[in-house]
C-alpha positions in Angstrom: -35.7 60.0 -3.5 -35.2 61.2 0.1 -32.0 64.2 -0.6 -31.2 67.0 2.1 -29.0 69.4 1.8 -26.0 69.5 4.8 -24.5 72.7 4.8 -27.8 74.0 4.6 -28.9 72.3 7.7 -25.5 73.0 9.4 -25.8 76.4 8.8 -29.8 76.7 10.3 -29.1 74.0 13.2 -30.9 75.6 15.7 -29.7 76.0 19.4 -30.3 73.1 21.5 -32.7 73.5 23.8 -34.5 70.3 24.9 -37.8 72.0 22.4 -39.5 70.0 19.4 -38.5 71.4 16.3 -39.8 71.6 12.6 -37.1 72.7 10.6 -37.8 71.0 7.2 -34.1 70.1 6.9 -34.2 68.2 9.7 -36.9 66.6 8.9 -35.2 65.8 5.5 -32.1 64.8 7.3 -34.2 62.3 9.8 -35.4 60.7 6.6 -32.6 60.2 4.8 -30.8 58.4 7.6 -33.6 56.2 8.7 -33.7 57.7 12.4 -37.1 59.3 11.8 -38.8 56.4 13.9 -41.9 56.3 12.3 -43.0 52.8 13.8 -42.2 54.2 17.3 -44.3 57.2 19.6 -41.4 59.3 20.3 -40.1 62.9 20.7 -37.2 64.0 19.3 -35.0 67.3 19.6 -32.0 68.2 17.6 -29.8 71.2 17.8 -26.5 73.1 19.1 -25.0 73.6 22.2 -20.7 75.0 22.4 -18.1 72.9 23.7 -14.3 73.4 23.7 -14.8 76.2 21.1 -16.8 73.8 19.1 -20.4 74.2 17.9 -21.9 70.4 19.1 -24.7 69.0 17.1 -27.1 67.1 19.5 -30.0 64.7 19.2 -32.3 63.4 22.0 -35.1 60.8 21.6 -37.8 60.9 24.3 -39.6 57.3 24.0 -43.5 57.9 25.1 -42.8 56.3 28.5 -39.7 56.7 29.9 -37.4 53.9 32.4 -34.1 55.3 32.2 -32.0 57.1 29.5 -28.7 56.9 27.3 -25.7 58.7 26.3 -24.7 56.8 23.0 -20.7 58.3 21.5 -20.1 57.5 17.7 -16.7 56.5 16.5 -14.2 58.0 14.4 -15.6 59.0 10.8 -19.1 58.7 11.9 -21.7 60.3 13.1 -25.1 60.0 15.4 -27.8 59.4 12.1 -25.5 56.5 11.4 -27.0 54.7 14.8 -30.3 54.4 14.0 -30.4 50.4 14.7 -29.2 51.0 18.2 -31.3 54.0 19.1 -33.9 52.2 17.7 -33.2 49.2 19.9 -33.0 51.7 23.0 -36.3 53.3 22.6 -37.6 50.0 22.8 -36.1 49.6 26.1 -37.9 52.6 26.5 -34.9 54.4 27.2 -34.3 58.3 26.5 -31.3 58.4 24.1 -29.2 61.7 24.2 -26.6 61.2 21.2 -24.2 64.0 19.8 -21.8 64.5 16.6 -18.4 65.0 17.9 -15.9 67.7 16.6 -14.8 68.0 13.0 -18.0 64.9 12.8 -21.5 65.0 11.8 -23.3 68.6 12.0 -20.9 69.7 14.4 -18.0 72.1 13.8 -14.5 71.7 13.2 -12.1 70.9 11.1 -13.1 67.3 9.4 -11.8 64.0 10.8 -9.3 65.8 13.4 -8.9 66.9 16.6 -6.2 68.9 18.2 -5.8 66.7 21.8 -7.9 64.1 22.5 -8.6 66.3 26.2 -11.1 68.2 23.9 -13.2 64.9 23.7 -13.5 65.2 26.9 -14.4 68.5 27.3 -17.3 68.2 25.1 -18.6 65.2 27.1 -18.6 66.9 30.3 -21.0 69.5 28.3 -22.9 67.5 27.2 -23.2 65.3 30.7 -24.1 68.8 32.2 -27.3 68.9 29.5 -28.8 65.3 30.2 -32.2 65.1 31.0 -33.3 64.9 34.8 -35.6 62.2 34.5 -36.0 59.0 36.9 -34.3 56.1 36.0 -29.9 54.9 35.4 -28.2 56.2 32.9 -26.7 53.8 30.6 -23.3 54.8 29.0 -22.5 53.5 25.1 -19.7 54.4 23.0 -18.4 52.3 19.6 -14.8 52.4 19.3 -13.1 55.9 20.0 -16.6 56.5 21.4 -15.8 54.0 24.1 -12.4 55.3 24.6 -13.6 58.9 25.4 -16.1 57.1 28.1 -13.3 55.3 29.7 -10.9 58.0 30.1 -13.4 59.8 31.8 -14.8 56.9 33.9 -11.4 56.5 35.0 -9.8 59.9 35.0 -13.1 61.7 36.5 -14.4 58.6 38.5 -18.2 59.8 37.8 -21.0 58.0 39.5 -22.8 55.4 37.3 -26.5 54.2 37.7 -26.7 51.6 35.0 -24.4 49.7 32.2 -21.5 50.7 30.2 -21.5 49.2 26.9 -18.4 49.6 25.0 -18.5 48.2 21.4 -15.4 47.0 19.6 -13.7 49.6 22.0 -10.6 51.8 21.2 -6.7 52.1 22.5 -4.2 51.0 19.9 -5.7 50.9 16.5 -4.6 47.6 13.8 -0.8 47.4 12.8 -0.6 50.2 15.7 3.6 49.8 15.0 3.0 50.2 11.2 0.9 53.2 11.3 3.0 54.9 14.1 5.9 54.6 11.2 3.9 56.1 8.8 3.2 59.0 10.6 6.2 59.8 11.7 7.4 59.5 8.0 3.7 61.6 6.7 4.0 64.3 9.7 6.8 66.8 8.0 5.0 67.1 4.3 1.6 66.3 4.4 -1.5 67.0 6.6 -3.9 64.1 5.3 -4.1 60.9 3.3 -7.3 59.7 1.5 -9.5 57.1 3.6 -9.8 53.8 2.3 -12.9 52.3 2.8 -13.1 48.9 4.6 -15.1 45.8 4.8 -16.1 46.8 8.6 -19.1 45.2 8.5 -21.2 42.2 7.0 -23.7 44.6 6.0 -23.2 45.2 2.4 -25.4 48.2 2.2 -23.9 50.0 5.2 -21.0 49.8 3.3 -22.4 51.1 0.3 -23.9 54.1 2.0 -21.0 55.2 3.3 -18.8 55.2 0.7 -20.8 56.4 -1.8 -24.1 57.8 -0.6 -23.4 59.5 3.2 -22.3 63.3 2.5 -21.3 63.1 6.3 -18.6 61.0 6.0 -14.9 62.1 5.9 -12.5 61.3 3.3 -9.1 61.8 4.7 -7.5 60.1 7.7 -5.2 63.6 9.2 -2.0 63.3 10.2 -3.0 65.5 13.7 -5.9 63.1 14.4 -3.1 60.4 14.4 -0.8 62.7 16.3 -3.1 63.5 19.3 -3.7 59.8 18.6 -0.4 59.2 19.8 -0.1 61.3 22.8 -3.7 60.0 24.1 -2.2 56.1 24.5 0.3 56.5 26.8 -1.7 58.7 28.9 -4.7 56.7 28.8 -2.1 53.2 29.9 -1.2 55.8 32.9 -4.6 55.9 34.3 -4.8 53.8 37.3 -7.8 50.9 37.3 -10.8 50.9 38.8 -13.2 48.4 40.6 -15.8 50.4 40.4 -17.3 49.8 36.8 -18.2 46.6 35.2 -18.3 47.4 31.5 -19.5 45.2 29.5 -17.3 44.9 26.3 -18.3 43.6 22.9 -15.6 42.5 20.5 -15.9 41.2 16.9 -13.0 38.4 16.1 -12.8 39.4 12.8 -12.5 43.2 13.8 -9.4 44.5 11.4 -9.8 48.2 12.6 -8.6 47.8 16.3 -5.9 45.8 18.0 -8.9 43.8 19.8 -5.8 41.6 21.2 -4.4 44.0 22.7 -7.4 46.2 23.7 -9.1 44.4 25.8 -6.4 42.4 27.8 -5.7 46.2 28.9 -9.2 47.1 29.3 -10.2 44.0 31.5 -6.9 44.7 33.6 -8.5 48.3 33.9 -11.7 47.1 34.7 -11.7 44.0 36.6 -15.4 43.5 37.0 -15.9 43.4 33.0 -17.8 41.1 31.6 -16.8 40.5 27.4 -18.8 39.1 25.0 -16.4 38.0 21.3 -18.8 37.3 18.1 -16.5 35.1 16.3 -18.2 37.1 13.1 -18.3 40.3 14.1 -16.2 43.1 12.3 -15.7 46.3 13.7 -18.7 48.2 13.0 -20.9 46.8 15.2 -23.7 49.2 15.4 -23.9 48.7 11.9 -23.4 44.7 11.8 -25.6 42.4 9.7 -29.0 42.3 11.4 -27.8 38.6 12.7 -24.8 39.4 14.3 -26.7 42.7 16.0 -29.1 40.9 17.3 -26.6 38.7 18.9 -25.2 40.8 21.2 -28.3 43.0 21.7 -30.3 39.8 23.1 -27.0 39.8 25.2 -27.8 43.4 26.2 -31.5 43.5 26.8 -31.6 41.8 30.2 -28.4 43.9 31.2 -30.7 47.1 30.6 
């Protein structure tokens, strides 16, 4: 059985540097989460760089033969290792995939599950923008959930220059019973700083599921009431930002996604971005890096001439 031991890697992360590595605890960790890539010929680099006053865990994945490369943003609760069937997918695009943990995620630092302002999202992202690879090819933006809604307040707050696709999956603004949890919060904000997660069916694949609850010593426990609250201040802001004509995400959306207000999501997104194109799997749930392998391969056949 395949164990690794995460404070101890957290603790010896080394500094990222763009350098091959050997660190047995990696090399634990890369097993235990599948992203080891054993069937592939690739190089691979994991390590810490700062950002916002945060230690940032990154991992890059250098495919043999490179085309292009990838910035792929996890959602909220996860973590990069959890990707493996999309970075997977990527390499075979031959792609060069630069993935991070963000704060109070993963390997990186911070308090578990929260952030103080959402702004620090961003600053982390410019940092890690700054330590992409130069290497020929577009650069293909992907974020799941509040992964896609840190890309799109930058695309349309910093108006960056975009050589390839931006894929957002099951993307973020207003989570499920938005209304609902906004009451909570407000009721939960004077006396308590957390509440326990509850795991949900987010996904058709049984043993994702599985993993996470029970077997994925990454994984946070609590939802905290600051996440929520910076949560709260980020929505307006982000409804502020004027659109733009000069992306054309492409948007994926599960129909049977309970975790986001899909509904309203990407009404608003496609009225940000009026040259998105949107692709709904009328089985999809939210996770949808994670999906059963049928529903993945879906929207990445979708994807693959898009690349």
């Amino acid at each position: 059985m395949i164990e690794f031991d995460a404070r101890v890697l957290i603790d010896n992360l080394p500094a990222f540097n763009g350098s091959a590595e050997s660190n047995s605890e990696i090399q634990q960790y890369r097993r235990y989460y599948g992203i080891d890539f054993q069937d592939l010929d690739c190089n691979q680099q994991l390590g810490s760089l700062s950002a916002a006053g945060f230690n940032i865990a990154v991992q890059r994945f250098t495919p043999a033969e490179s085309r292009g490369q990838a910035l792929l943003v996890h959602g909220y609760h996860d973590h990069h290792a959890l990707y493996g069937h999309l970075i997977h997918f990527l390499l075979q695009q031959q792609l060069t995939v630069t993935s991070f943990d963000l704060p109070g995620h993963g390997l990186s630092s911070g308090e578990r599950g929260t952030i103080e302002d959402f702004n620090q999202y961003q600053q982390v992202l410019a940092e890690i923008l700054t330590a992409l690879p130069d290497i020929p090819g577009p650069l293909h933006w992907i974020g799941q959930s509040t992964g896609a809604a840190i890309l799109n307040q930058y695309l349309l707050s910093q108006q960056p220059e975009v050589s390839g696709q931006i894929v957002m999956l099951a993307p973020l603004i207003c989570p499920a019973r938005w209304p609902w949890v906004k009451l909570a919060h407000s009721v939960l904000k004077p006396w308590a700083t957390a509440i326990p997660r509850q795991f949900t069916e987010n996904s058709h694949d049984t043993d994702f599921l599985e993993f996470l609850k029970n077997r994925d010593p990454l994984q946070g426990r609590t939802i905290t009431v600051e996440w929520v609250s910076a949560l709260r201040r980020w929505i307006p802001q982000f409804l502020e930002l004027p659109a733009s004509q000069d992306y054309a995400p492409l948007m994926i959306q599960g129909k049977q996604d309970d975790t986001v207000d899909w509904r309203f999501n990407l009404p608003t997104l496609e009225k940000k971005f009026p040259k998105a194109k949107t692709l709904l799997l009328p089985d999809g749930r939210h996770h949808l890096a994670n999906e059963s392998t049928t529903i993945r391969q879906h929207y990445l056949d979708w994807l693959k001439p898009q690349l």
